[in-house]
N, C-alpha and C positions, 0 to 999 in steps of 0.2 A: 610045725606050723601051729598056730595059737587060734585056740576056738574060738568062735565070734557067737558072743552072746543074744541071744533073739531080741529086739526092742519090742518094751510092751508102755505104752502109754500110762496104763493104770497102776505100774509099780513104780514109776519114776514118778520125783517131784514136778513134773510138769504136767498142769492136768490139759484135757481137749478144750476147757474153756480158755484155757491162756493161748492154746495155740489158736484159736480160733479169731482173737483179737484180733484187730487191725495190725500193719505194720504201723509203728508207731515213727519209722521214717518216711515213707511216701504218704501215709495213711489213704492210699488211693483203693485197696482191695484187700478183703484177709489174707492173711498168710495161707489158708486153706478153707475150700468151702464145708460144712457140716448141714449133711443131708437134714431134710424139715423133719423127719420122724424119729433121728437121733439127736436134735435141740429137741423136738418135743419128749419126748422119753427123759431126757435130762430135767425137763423142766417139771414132769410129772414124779422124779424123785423127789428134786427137793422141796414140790407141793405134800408128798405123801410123809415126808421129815417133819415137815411144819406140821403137817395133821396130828404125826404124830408126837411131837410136842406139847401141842396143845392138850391133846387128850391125856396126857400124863400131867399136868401144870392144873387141869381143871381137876381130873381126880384128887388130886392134893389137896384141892380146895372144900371136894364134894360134901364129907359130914359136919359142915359150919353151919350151916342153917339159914346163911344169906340167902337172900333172894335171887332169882337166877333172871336171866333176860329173857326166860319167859316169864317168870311171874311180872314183871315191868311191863311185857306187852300185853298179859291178862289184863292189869290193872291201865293199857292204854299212857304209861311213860313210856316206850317205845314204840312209834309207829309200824304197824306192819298191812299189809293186804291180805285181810279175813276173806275165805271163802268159803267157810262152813263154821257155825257155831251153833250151839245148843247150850241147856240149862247147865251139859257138865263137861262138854270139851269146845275147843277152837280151835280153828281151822287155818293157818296159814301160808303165804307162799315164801318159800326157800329165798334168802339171799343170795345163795349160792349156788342155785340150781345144777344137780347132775344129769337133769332131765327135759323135757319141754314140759313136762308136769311134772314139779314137785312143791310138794304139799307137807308140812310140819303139823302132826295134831297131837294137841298137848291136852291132859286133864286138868280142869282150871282148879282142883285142890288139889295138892300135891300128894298130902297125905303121907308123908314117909316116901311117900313112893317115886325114890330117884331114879332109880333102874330097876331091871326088866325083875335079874336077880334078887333083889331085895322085895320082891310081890309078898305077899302074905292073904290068909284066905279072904281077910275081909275085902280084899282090892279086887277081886273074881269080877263084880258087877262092872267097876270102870271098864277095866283089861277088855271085856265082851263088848262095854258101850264105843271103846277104840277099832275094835277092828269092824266094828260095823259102820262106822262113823268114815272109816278108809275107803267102804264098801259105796256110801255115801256120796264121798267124795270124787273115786272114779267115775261114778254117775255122771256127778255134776259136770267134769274135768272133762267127759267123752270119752272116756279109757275105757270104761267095761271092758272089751275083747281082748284087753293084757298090762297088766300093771304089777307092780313088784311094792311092799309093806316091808320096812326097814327096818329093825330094832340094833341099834347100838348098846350094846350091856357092858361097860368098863372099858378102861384106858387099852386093851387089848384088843379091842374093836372101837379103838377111836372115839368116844363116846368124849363129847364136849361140854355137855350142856347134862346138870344133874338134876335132871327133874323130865321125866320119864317120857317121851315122846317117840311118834312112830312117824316114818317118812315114806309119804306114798307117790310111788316113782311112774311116770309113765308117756307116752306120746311119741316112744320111739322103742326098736328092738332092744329089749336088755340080752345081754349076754350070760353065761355060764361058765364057768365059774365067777358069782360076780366078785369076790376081793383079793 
């Protein structure tokens, strides 16, 4: 008698999005339903793929010297919603939010200073004026009782944007391990 090989979805050319399709003869109901937290799990890879493309696509770009979309919003060519600014950072709210509070604070000179890893001594003063500025921020935000300060440092931690900012996250339970 001949063995009957196990089907596994993920080795054959058919993936669970094509069976998921419509039938494309009745097209009255899918071929098979797919539970909401196995389309969401799908859809939070190929958001984590894009992320991490980007991050790779932007490092490529990082030692050019162009200006980045934050300095554009420093200088008010991109609109954003300021909620904390000072003589040397600014304060704003995420596009993208991971959070009910998230908050972008960037140094408004750059300074060399694209990421976290490329600090040098003379940058000590901003680095202290950012996490207090975070500190600040939660304030403002009503977070005091628990908020999370982001740093993304190269294309290995997703880091998009090369010009050095901290992301302060909060207004709901963050989890552990967060990435």
């Amino acid at each position: 008698m001949a063995a009957i090989k196990p089907f596994s979805l993920f080795r054959s050319h058919i993936t669970v999005r094509a069976l998921a399709r419509r039938n494309p003869i009745s097209q009255a109901r899918p071929l098979f339903h797919l539970p909401h937290h196995f389309r969401r799990a799908m859809s939070y890879v190929r958001a984590t793929t894009d992320e991490e493309a980007s991050a790779k696509a932007a490092a490529a770009d990082a030692d050019r010297g162009a200006p980045t979309i934050f300095d554009k919003i420093i200088a008010k060519e991109i609109p954003s919603t300021v909620v904390y600014e000072d003589e040397k950072v600014l304060g704003f709210r995420d596009i993208n939010p991971q959070a009910p509070v998230h908050v972008i604070l960037i140094p408004k000179a750059r300074d060399g200073l694209t990421q976290l890893s490329k600090a040098e001594a003379r940058h000590e003063e901003i680095l202290g004026h950012l996490l207090y500025a975070a500190k600040k921020v939660a304030e403002k935000e009503g977070i005091l009782d628990g908020f999370r300060v982001v740093i993304n440092d190269g294309p290995t931690a997703c880091q998009s944007v090369y010009h050095l900012h901290l992301h302060v996250l909060g207004g709901r339970q963050m989890k552990w391990p967060p990435g």
